[in-house]
C-alpha positions as CSV (number, residue, x, y, z in Angstrom):
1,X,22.9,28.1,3.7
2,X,19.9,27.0,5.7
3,X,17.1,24.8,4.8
4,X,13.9,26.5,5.9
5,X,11.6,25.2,8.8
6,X,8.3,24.8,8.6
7,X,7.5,27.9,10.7
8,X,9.3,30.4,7.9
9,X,6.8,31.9,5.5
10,X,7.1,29.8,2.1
11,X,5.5,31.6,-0.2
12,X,2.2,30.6,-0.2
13,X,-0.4,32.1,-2.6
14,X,-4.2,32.1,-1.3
15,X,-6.1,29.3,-3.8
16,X,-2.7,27.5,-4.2
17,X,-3.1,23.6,-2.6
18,X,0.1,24.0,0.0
19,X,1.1,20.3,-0.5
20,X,1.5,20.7,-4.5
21,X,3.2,24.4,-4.2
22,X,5.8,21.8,-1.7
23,X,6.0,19.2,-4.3
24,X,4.8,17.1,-1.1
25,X,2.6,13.5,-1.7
26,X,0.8,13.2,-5.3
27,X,0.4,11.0,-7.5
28,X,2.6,9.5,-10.5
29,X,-0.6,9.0,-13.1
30,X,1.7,6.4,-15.3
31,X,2.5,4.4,-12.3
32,X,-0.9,4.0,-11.3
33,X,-1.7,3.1,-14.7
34,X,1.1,0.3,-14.8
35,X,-0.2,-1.0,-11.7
36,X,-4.1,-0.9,-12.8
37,X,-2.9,-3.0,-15.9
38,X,-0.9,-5.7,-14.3
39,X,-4.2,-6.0,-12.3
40,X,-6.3,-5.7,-14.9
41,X,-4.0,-8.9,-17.1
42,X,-3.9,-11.0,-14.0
43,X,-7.8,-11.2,-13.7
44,X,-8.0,-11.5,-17.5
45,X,-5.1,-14.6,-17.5
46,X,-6.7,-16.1,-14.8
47,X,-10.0,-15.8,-16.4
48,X,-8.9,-17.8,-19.5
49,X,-7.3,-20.1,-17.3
50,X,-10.7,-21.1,-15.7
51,X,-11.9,-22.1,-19.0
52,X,-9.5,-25.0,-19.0
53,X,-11.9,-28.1,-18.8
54,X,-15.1,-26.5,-19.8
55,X,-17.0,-27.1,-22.5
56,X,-18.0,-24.3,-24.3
57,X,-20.0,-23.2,-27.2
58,X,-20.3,-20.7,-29.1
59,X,-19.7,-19.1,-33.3
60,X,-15.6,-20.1,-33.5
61,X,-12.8,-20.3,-36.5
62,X,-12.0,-24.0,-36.6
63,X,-8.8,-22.6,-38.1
64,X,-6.4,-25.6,-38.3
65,X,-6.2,-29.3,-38.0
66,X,-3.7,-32.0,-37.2
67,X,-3.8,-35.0,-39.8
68,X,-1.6,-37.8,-39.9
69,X,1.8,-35.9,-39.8
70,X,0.7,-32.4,-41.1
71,X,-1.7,-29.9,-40.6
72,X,-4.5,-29.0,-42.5
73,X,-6.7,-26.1,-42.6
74,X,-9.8,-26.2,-40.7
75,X,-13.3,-26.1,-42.1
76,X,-13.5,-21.9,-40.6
77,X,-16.0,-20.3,-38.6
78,X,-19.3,-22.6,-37.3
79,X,-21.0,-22.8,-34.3
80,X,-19.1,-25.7,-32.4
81,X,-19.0,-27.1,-29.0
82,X,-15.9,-28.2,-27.7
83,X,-14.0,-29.0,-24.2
84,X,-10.8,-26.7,-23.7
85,X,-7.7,-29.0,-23.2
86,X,-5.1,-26.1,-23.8
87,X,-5.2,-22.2,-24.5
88,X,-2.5,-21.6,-27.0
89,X,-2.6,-18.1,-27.5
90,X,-3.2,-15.4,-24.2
91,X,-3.2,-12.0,-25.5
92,X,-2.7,-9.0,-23.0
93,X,-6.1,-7.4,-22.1
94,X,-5.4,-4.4,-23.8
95,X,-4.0,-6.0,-26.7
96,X,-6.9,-8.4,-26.8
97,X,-8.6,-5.6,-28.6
98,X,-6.5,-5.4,-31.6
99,X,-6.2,-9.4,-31.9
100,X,-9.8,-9.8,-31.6
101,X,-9.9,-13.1,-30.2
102,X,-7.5,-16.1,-28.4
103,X,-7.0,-19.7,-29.4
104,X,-7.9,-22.4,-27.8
105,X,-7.0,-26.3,-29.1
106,X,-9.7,-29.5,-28.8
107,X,-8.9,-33.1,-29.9
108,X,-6.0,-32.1,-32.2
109,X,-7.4,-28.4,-33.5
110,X,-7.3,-24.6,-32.8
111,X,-10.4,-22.7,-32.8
112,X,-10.1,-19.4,-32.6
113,X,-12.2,-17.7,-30.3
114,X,-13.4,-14.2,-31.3
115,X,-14.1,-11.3,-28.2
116,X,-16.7,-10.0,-30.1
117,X,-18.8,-13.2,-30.1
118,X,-20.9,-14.5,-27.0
119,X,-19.5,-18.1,-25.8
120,X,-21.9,-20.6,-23.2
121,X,-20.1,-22.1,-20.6
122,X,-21.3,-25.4,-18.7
């Protein structure tokens, strides 16, 4: 048996795209998605990461504090302004939308940072 050449009739139907009835090129939608999100968390990592240094202000959870040897809950949510020295906690970006927020820590403290609430960067 023979492949067929390019010249033989393939059974083409009028309307019909020629390179899909040939299974020829197209696109693999989940593989373009994968690839969009590794983008898309790169930006979003390196993002955070530029936030190392800053100060920033802004309505946080001053969740926890460290006290002598222990830790001790924090006061909660304020409006602070504090100079990032670490981010603890990088969530992916689409899982960003279920935690709600990342942590950042400040002179021996973790504020949580909420997405939904505007920060000010100098």
């Amino acid at each position: 048996m023979r492949a067929k050449t390019i010249n033989e009739v393939q059974e083409f139907e009028r309307g019909q795209d020629p390179r899909s009835t040939m299974e020829i090129g197209g696109v693999l939608l989940n593989k373009v998605r994968i690839d969009l999100k590794k983008q898309a968390d790169k930006k979003w990592s390196d993002y955070l990461d530029s936030l190392l240094g800053k100060t920033i202000s802004g309505v946080m959870n001053k969740s926890m504090m460290v006290k002598g040897d222990g830790i001790v809950p924090g006061p909660g949510w304020g409006k602070y302004t504090i100079v990032v020295q670490r981010i603890m906690d990088k969530p992916d970006i689409d899982v960003a939308g279920d935690i709600q927020g990342f942590v950042v820590e400040y002179d021996k403290a973790a504020y949580i940072i909420s997405l939904g609430e505007k920060i000010y960067i100098k």
